[in-house]
N, C-alpha and C positions, 0 to 999 in steps of 0.2 A: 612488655609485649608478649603473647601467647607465640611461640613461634612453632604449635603444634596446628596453627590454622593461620597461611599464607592469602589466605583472601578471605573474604567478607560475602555469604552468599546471599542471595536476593531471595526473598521467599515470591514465589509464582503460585500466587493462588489457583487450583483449577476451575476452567467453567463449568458453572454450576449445572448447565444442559451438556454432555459430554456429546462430539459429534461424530458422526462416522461417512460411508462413503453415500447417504441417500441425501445428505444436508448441502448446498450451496455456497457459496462464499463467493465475498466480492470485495476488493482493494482499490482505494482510491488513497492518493496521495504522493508521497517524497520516494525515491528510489529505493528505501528500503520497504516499501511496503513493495517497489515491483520485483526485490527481493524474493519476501513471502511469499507472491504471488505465483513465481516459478517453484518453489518450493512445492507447490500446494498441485501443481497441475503435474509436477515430475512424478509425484505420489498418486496420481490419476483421479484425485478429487473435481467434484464439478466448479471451476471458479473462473471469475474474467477481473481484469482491472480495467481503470480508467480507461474512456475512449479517448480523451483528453491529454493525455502523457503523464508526466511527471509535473507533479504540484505541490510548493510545501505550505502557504500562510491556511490556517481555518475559513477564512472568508471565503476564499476563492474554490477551495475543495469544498463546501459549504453550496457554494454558487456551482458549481460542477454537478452537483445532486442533483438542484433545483433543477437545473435547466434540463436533465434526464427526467425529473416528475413532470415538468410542463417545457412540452415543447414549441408552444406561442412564444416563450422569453423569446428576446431578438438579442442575437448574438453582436459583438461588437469586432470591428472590420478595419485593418489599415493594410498599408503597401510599404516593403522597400525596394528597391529595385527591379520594381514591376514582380513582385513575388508577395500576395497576396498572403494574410496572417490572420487569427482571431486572437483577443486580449484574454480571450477564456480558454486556451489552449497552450500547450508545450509548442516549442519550437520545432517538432517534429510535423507537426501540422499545416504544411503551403499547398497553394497551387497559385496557378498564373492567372488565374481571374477569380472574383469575390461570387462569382455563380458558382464556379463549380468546387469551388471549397464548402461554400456553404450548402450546397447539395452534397458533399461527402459527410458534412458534419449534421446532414440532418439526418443521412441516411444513419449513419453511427449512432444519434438518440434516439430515434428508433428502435434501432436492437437493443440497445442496453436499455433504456426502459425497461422491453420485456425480461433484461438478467436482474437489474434491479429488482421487479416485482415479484420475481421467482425463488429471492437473495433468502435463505436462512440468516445468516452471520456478514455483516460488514462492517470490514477492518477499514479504521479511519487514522493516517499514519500521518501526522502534521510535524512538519519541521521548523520554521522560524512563523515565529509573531510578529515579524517586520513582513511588514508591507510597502508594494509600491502603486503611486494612486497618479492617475492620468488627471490632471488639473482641478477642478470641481465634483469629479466625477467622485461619490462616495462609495463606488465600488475598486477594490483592487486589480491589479491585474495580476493574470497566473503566471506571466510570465512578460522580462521586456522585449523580448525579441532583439537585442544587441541592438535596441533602437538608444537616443540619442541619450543621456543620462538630463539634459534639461529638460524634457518632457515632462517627470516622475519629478512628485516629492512623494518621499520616505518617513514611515513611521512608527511604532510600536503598536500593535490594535491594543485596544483595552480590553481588560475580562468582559466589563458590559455588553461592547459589539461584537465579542465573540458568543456569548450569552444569548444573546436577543436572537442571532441569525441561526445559530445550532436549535435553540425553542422552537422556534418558525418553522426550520427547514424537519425537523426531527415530528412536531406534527401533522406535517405533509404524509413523512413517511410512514406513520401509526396507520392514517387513513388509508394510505396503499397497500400496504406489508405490515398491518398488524401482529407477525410473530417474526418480525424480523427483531434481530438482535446485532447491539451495536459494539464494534470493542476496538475502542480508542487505545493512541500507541504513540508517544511522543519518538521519533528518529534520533537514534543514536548519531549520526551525521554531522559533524561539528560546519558551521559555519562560518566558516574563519575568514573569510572576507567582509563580515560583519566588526572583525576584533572577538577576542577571546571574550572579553567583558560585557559587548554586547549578547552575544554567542548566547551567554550563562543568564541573561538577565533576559532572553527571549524564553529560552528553554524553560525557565522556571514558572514562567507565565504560563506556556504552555501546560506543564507538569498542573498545577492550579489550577487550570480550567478543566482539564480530564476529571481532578479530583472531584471536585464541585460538581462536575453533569452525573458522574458514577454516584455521588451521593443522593442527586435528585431523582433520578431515574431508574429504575428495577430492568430497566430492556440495555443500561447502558453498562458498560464494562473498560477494565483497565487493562493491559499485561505492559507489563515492562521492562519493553524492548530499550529503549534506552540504559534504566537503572543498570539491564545485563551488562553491558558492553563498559558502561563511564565507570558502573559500582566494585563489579565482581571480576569483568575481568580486568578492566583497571590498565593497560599497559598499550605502549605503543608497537608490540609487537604482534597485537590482534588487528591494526590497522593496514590499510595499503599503503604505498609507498608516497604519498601523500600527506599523510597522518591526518586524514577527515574521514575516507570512507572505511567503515570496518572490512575487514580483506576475508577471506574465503568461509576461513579456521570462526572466527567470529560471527558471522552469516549463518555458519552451520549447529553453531552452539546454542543460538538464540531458536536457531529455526527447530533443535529437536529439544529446548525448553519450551514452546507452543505448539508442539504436538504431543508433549507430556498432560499441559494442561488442557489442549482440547478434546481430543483426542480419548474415544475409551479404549480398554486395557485392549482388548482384541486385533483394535485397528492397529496400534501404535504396535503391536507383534507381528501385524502384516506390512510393514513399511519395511524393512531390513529383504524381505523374499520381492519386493515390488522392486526396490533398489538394483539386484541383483539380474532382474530383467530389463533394468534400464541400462548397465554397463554392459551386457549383450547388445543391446541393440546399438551402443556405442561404440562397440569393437572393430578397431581398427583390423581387419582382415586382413592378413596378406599373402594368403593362398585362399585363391578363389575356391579352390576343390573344398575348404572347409566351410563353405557358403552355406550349404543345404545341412548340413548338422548342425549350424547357430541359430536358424533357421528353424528347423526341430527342438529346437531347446528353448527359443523365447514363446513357440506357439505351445510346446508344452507347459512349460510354468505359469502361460495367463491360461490355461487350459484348466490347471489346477487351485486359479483364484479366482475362474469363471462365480461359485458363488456370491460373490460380492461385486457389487456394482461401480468397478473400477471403471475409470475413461482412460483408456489408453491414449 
C-alpha cells in the first residue's frame, strides 16, 4: 500500500463551455441536486429547481420535464384525508381540493416553462432506478405519498425504458432550447431502505445509463457527484448522523469540485469576496447601533462586484 496517498482522487473533468454569471441553470431531481441548487443561488447565479419537489427514479423526473414542455399532459389526482395530492409531485404539494392544487400546479408550469426555455445548463440528479408503479399504469409515480404500500408494485426500470423516455423527452428539449446543455449526476444519497444490495445494483444502473446518454450525445455531460463522496472521500464521517445523507463538510466539497469544473477561472475568484457578503448579511447583530455600518459594508462590497451580473 502507498501510504503517501490516503485516498483515491476522482478525476472531474471540466465543462467543456466554462460558465459564468450571464448563463442559467436549472435542477431537477433527488435532494442533492436541491443541494446544488442553493449552492448556485447563494453565489448569486440565475437558477431555479423543480417546481415539483424532490424526485429521485429517471422516469418520473423524465415525466417532470415533459409535463413543463407541454402543459396539455393531464396531471394525475388522488386524496387522503380529504387533502388533495398529485402522483407527479413531492409530498410537499396539497391542498384541500383537486381545483385548486391543480390551478397552483398549472400556475407553477407556467413559469417554469418560461425558466426552462431560458435554461443554459440542466442539472439532472437521479437517485434510485426502483420504481413505484400504481397498478397497470406504465407510468411511475414520484412519490407515494405515505399512501397504502398495496397500491404500488415495485421494480427495477431497465436501461431500455430509461433510454427510450430520456430520447423522447431530450428531443422535445433540442426543439425548444436547442443550446441547452444537459449534465447528469448520479446522488451520492444511499438508499438504505432499499437494502445495501439493492442500493448498489440501482446505483450502478444508474451510473450506466448516464454513461451511455454522454456517449451518444455532444449536449449531454457527466460530473460526479456520487463517485466524490462513495470514491474519494470514502468515510462515514462525511455523512450525517444517519449515514445516508452526506453532512455539511461533504455538500461543500462536491459543491466547490463543480465550480472548479464549471466555472471560469474569474468567476470561481469571485465566489470567496460573494461568500463574504453573504456571512454579512447573516450576521447575527447584537448591538443594533452597529446596524448601519454592516449595512455600509454589504452595499459596499455588491457595489464593488456591481460589474458582473450577480443576483443577489
Amino acid at each position: 500500500m502507498r501510504y503517501n496517498r490516503f485516498y483515491t482522487p476522482v478525476d472531474v473533468k471540466p465543462f467543456v463551455q466554462k460558465c459564468d454569471f450571464s448563463h442559467s441553470f436549472g435542477f431537477i431531481g433527488s435532494c442533492f441536486s436541491d443541494e446544488m441548487y442553493s449552492k448556485f443561488r447563494r453565489y448569486g447565479f440565475t437558477a431555479w429547481q423543480s417546481p415539483f419537489g424532490t424526485t429521485y427514479n429517471p422516469l418520473s423526473i423524465l415525466h417532470q420535464i415533459d409535463i413543463l414542455l407541454d402543459i396539455n399532459i393531464q396531471l394525475r389526482y388522488d386524496q387522503q384525508d380529504e387533502i388533495f395530492f398529485s402522483w407527479e409531485t413531492s409530498h410537499t404539494l396539497l391542498a384541500e381540493t383537486q381545483e385548486t392544487l391543480s390551478h397552483k400546479l398549472q400556475e407553477k408550469r407556467l413559469a417554469f416553462r418560461e425558466a426552462l426555455l431560458k435554461t443554459d445548463v440542466l442539472f439532472l440528479t437521479v437517485g434510485s432506478s426502483w420504481a413505484y408503479f400504481l397498478g397497470d399504469d406504465p407510468l411511475p409515480v414520484a412519490n407515494c405519498h405515505k399512501m397504502p404500500a398495496s397500491m404500488f408494485h415495485k421494480r427495477l426500470l431497465t436501461l431500455e425504458e430509461m433510454h427510450t423516455n430520456f430520447d423522447r423527452v431530450q428531443r422535445k428539449l433540442q426543439e425548444c432550447n436547442p443550446n441547452l446543455q444537459v449534465v447528469l449526476t448520479v446522488s451520492p444519497v444511499r438508499h438504505v431502505r432499499e437494502g445495501l444490495i439493492d442500493n448498489n445494483r440501482s446505483k450502478a444502473r444508474l451510473i450506466d445509463w448516464c454513461h451511455t446518454l454522454v456517449a451518444q450525445h455532444a449536449h449531454v455531460h457527466y460530473f460526479p457527484a456520487y463517485e466524490l463522496v462513495v470514491d474519494e472521500l470514502r468515510d462515514y464521517r462525511f455523512y450525517a448522523s444517519d449515514g445516508v445523507h452526506p453532512n455539511a463538510q461533504a455538500v461543500d466539497f462536491v459543491g466547490q469540485q463543480l465550480q472548479t469544473a464549471c466555472f471560469t477561472e474569474e468567476v470561481v475568484a469571485l465566489l470567496p469576496k460573494i461568500e463574504v457578503v453573504r456571512k454579512l448579511e447573516e450576521h447575527n447583530i447584537l448591538d443594533y447601533k452597529e446596524l448601519p455600518r454592516i449595512k455600509y459594508q454589504i452595499l459596499a462590497k455588491k457595489e464593488a462586484l456591481s460589474a458582473w451580473d450577480i443576483r443577489w
